[in-house]
C-alpha positions as CSV (number, residue, x, y, z in Angstrom):
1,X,23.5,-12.3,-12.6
2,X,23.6,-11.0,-16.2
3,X,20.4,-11.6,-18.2
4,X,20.4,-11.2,-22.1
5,X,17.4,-11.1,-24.5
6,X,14.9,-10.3,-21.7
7,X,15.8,-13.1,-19.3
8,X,15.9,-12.6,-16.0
9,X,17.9,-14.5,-13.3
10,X,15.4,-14.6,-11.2
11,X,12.0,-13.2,-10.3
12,X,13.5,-9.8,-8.1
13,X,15.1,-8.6,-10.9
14,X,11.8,-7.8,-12.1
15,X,10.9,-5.5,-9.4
16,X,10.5,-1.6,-10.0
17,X,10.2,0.2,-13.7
18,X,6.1,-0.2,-13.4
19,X,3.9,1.6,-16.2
20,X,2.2,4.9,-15.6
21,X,-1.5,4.5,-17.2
22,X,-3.6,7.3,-18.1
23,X,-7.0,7.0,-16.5
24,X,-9.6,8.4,-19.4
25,X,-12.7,6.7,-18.2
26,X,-13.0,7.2,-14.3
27,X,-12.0,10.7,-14.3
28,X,-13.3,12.1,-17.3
29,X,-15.5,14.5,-15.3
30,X,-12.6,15.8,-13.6
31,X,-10.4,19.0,-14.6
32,X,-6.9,17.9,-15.5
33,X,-5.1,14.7,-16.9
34,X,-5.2,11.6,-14.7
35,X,-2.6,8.8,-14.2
36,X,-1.7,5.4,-12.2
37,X,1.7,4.2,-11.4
38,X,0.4,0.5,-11.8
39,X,2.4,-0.8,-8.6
40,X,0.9,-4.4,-9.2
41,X,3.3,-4.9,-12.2
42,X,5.6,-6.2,-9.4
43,X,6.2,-9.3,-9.4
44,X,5.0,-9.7,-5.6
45,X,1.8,-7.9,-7.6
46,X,2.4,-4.7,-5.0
47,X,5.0,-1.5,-4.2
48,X,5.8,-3.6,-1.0
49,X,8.5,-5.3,-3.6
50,X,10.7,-2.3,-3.3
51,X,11.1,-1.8,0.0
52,X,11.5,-5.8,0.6
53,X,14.0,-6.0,-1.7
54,X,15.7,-2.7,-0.5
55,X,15.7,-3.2,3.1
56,X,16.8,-6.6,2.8
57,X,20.1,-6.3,0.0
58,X,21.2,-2.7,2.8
59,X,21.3,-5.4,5.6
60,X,23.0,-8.0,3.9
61,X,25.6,-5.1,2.7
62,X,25.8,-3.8,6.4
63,X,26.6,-7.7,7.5
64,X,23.4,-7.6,9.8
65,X,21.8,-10.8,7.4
66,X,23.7,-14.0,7.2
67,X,22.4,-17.1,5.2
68,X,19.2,-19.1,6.9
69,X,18.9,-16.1,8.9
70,X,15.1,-15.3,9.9
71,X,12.8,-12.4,8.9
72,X,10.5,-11.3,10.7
73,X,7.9,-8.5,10.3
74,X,4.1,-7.4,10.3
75,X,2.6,-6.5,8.1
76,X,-1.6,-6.2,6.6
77,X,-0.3,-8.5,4.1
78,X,1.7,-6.8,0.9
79,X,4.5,-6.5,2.6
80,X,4.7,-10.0,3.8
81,X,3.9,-11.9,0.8
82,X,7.4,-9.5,-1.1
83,X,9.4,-10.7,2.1
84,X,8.1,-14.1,1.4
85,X,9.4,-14.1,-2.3
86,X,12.6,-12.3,-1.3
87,X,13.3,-14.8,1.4
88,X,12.7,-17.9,-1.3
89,X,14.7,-16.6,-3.6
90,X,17.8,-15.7,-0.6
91,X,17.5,-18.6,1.3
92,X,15.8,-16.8,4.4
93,X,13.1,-18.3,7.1
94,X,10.3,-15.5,6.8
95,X,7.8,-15.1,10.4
96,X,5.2,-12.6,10.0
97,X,2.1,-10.9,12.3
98,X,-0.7,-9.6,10.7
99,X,-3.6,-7.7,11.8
100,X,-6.9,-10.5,12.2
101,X,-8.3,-8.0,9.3
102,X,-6.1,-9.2,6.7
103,X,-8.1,-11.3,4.2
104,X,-8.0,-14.8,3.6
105,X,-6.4,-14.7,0.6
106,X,-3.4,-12.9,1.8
107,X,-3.1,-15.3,4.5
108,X,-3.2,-18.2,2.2
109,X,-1.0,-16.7,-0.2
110,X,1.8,-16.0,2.6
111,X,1.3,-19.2,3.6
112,X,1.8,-20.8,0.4
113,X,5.0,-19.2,-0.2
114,X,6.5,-20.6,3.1
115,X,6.1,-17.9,5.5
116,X,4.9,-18.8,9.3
117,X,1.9,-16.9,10.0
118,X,0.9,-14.9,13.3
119,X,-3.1,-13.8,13.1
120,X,-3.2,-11.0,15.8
121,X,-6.3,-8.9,16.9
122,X,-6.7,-6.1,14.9
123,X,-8.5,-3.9,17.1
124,X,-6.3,-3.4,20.1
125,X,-3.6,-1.1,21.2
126,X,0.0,-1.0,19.1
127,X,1.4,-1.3,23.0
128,X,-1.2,-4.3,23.8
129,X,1.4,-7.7,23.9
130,X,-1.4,-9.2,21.7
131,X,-1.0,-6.3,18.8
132,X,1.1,-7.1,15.5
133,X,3.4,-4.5,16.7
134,X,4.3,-6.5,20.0
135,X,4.5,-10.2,18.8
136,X,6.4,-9.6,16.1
137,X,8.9,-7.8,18.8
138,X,8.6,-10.9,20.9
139,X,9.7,-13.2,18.0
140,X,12.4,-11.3,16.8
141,X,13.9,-11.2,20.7
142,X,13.0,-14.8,21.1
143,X,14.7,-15.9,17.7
144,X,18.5,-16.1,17.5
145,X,19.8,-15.0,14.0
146,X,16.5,-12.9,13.1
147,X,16.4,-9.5,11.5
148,X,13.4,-7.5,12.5
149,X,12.4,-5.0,9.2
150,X,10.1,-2.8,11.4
151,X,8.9,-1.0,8.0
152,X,6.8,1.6,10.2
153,X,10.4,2.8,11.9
154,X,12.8,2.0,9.4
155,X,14.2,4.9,7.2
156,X,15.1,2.5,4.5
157,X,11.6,2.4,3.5
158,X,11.3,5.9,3.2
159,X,14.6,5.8,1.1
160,X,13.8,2.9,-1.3
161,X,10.8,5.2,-2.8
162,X,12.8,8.2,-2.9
163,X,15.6,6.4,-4.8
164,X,13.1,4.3,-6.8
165,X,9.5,4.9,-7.0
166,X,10.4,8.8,-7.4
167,X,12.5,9.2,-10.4
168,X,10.4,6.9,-12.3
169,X,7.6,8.6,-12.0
170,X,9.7,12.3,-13.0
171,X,10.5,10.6,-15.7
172,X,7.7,9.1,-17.1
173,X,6.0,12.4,-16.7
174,X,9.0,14.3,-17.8
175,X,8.9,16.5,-14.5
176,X,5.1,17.5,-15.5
177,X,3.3,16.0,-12.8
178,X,1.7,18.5,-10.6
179,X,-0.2,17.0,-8.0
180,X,0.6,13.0,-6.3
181,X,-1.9,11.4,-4.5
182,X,-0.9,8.4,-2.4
183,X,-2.4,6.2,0.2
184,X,-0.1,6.5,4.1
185,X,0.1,3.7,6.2
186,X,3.4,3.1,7.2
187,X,4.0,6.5,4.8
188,X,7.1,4.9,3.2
189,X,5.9,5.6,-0.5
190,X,4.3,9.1,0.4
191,X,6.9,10.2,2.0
192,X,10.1,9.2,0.2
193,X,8.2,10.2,-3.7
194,X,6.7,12.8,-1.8
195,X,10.6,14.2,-0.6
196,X,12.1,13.7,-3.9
197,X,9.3,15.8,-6.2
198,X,9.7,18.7,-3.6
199,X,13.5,18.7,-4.4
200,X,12.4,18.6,-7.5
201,X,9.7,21.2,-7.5
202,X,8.7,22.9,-4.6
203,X,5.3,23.4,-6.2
204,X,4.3,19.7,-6.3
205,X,0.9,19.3,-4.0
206,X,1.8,15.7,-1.9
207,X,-1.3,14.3,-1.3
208,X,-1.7,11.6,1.8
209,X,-5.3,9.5,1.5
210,X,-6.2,8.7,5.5
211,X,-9.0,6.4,6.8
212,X,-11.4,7.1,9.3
213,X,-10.3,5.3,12.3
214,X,-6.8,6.6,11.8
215,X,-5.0,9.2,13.6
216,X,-2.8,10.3,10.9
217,X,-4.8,13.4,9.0
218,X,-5.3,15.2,13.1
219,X,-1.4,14.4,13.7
220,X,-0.5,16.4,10.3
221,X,-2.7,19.6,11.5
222,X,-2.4,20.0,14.9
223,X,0.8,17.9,15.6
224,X,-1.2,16.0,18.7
225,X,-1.8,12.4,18.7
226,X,-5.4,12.3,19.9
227,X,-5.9,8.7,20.8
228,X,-10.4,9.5,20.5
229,X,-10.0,9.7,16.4
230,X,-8.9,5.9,17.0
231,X,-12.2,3.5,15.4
232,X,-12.1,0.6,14.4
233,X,-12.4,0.5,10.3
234,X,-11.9,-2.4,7.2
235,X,-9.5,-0.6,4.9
236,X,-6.2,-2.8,5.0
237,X,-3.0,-1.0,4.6
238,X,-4.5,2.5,4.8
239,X,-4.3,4.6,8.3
240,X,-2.6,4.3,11.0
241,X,-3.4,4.4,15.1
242,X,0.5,5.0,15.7
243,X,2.9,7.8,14.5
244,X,5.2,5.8,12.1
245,X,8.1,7.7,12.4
246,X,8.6,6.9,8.3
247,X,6.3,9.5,7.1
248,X,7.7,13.0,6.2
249,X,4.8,15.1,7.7
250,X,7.1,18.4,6.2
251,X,6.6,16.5,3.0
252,X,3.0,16.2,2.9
253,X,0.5,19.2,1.8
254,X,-2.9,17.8,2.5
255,X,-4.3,14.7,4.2
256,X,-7.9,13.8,2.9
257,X,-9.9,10.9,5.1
258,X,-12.2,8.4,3.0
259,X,-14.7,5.7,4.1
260,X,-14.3,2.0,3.6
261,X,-17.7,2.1,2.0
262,X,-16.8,4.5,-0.8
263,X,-13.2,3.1,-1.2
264,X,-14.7,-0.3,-2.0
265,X,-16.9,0.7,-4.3
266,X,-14.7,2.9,-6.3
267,X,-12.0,-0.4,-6.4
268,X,-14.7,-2.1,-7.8
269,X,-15.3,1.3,-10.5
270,X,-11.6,1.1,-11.5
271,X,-11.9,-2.5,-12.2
272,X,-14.7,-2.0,-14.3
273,X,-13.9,1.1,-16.4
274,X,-10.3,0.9,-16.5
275,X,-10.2,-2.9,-17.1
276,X,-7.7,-2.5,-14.0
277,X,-8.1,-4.9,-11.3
278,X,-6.7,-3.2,-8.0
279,X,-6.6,-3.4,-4.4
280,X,-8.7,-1.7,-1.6
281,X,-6.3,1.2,-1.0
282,X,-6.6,2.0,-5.2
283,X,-10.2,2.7,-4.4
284,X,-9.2,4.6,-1.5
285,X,-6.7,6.8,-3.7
286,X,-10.0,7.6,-6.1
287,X,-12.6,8.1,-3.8
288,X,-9.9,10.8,-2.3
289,X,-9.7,12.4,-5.8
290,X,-13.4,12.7,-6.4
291,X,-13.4,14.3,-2.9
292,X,-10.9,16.8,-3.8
293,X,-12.2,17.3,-7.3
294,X,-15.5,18.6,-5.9
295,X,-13.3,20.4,-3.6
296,X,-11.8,22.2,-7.2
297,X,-8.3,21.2,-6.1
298,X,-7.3,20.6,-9.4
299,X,-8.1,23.1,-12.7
300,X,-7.6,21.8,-16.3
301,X,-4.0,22.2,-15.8
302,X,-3.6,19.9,-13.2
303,X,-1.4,16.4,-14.0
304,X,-2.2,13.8,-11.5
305,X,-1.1,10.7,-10.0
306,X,-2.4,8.2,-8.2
307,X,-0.4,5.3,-6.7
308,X,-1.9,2.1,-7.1
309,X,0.0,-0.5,-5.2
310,X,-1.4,-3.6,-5.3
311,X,-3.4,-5.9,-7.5
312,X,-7.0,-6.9,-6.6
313,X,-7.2,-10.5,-6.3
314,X,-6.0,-10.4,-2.6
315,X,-9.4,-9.2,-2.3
316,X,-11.8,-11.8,-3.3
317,X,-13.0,-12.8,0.0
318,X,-13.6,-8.9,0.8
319,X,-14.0,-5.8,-1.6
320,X,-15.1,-8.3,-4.6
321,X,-17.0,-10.4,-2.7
322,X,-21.0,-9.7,-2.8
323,X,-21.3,-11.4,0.0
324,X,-19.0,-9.2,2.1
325,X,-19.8,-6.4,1.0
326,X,-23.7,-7.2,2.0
327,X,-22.8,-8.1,5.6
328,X,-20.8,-4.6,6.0
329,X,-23.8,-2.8,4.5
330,X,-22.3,-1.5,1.5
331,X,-25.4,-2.1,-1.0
332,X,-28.0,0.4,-0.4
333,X,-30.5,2.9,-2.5
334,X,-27.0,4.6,-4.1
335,X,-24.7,1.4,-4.7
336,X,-26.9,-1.6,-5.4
337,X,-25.9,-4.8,-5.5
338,X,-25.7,-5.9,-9.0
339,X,-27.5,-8.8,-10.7
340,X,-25.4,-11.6,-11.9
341,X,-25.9,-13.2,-15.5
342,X,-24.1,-17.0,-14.4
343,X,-26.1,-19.7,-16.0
344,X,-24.7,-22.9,-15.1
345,X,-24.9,-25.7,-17.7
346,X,-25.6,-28.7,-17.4
């Protein structure tokens, strides 16, 4: 649909074309120049939107999606809530599985926007019938008429950054940008900016941010999926106890692990002295640049970005919530737990 003075015909022609923000605050101790591709300009208020979108418009091309067809997928949450709003918008029934650590919010949110909701365990094997991975399977064999995205083994997520994400960033930074740093779950985003900056520039360092728990940073290295680095851990969308077969390991230059503790806490920096309100995996992106910055991977030289890709209310119940953070343990003699000014009149 043509759209004139700034209208749009709807909400997805709003996806993609996000801002790059400098970042003079949090990293003003660091050598270099710091930057954000601020994925929660998305209308679906995360990256997800892209490969949604992508995925969705190569199967309808391809004749595999018919109208009131059914998605299905899993996902930790951002992905599911940019199905949702594609599927509104196309006339689709959405089913998704997610992972019992999803928040609340998220949950609500895909419920809200029509979506049927499957809460699986989060803390049991990919080829256990009760994980994500296996009930969404079930669903999509059950269903007649369903399309299964599978975002951890589908190319086309790989492809929708490369095509997308990629360029936009070159351009912004007019082919300047020296080092990305991105969070890897299913590895879609790393992998497909990651591919198109080495073509590119060779030079480009791809940076993957890993969680403890996660089996992804040992893979890389040795090439050997050792099932022992597998832990339980909170991080959402960040890690991985499977190989997806959508990340580029070629691609990638270093993996660097960070804890849930410190991730949350540097969320909660971002939001506080960059006025920017992001998700957990944000915090995870910065604790992985301090990290490296003490590391002196970067020199004065250095022009960074970080992927942000999603906005922070979809964790009020969790990385913003006092209370949460208490019952994980993540106040102590370094991060205290801050006194609150409400006064309540009445």
């Amino acid at each position: 649909m043509k759209h004139y003075n700034k209208v749009s015909g709807n909400v997805l022609e709003l996806i993609g074309n996000t801002p790059l923000i400098c970042l003079p605050s949090i990293t003003k101790k660091f050598p270099g120049t710091y930057y954000t591709k601020f994925e929660a300009f998305n209308p679906g208020h995360s990256t997800k939107d892209r490969i949604a979108l992508y995925i969705i418009e190569k199967a309808e091309e391809a004749g595999i999606l018919k109208p009131g067809d059914t998605i299905i997928e899993t996902t930790s949450g951002n992905t599911g809530f940019s199905l949702a709003m594609v599927s509104v918008i196309k006339g689709y029934e959405c089913i998704l599985a997610l992972t019992s650590k999803s928040s609340p919010d998220k949950i609500d949110m895909l419920r809200a926007m029509g979506a049927k909701v499957y809460v699986c365990p989060a803390h049991v094997s990919a080829d256990d019938p009760r994980s994500y991975y296996q009930v969404a399977k079930r669903m999509h064999e059950q269903i007649k008429g369903s399309f299964y995205i599978n975002q951890y083994f589908n190319t086309l997520n790989t492809e929708a950054h490369y095509t997308t994400t990629g360029p936009e960033i070159w351009e912004q930074t007019q082919g300047k940008i020296t080092h990305l740093v991105a969070s890897s779950g299913t590895g879609g985003t790393l992998s497909g900016v990651g591919r198109y900056f080495k073509e590119q520039n060779p030079a480009i360092k791809i940076i993957g941010v890993d969680a403890y728990g996660s089996v992804l940073k040992k893979f890389h290295e040795t090439q050997e999926f050792d099932e022992s680095e597998i832990y339980p851990y909170r991080i959402e969308g960040l890690g991985k106890n499977l190989i997806p077969t959508t990340t580029d390991f070629e691609v990638i230059d270093h993996f660097e692990k960070v804890t849930d503790e410190s991730s949350a806490h540097s969320a909660r920096e971002i939001a506080k002295k960059e006025g920017l309100f992001v998700g957990y995996t944000s915090g995870a992106k910065l604790q992985a640049v301090k990290q490296l910055s003490k590391k002196q991977f970067f020199d004065k030289n250095s022009q960074v970005v970080m992927i942000f890709c999603e906005h922070g209310s979809r964790y009020m119940s969790k990385i913003y919530s006092d209370t949460w953070m208490r019952k994980q343990g993540f106040f102590d003699s370094t991060n205290l737990e801050e006194e609150k000014s409400i006064e309540f009149i009445k």
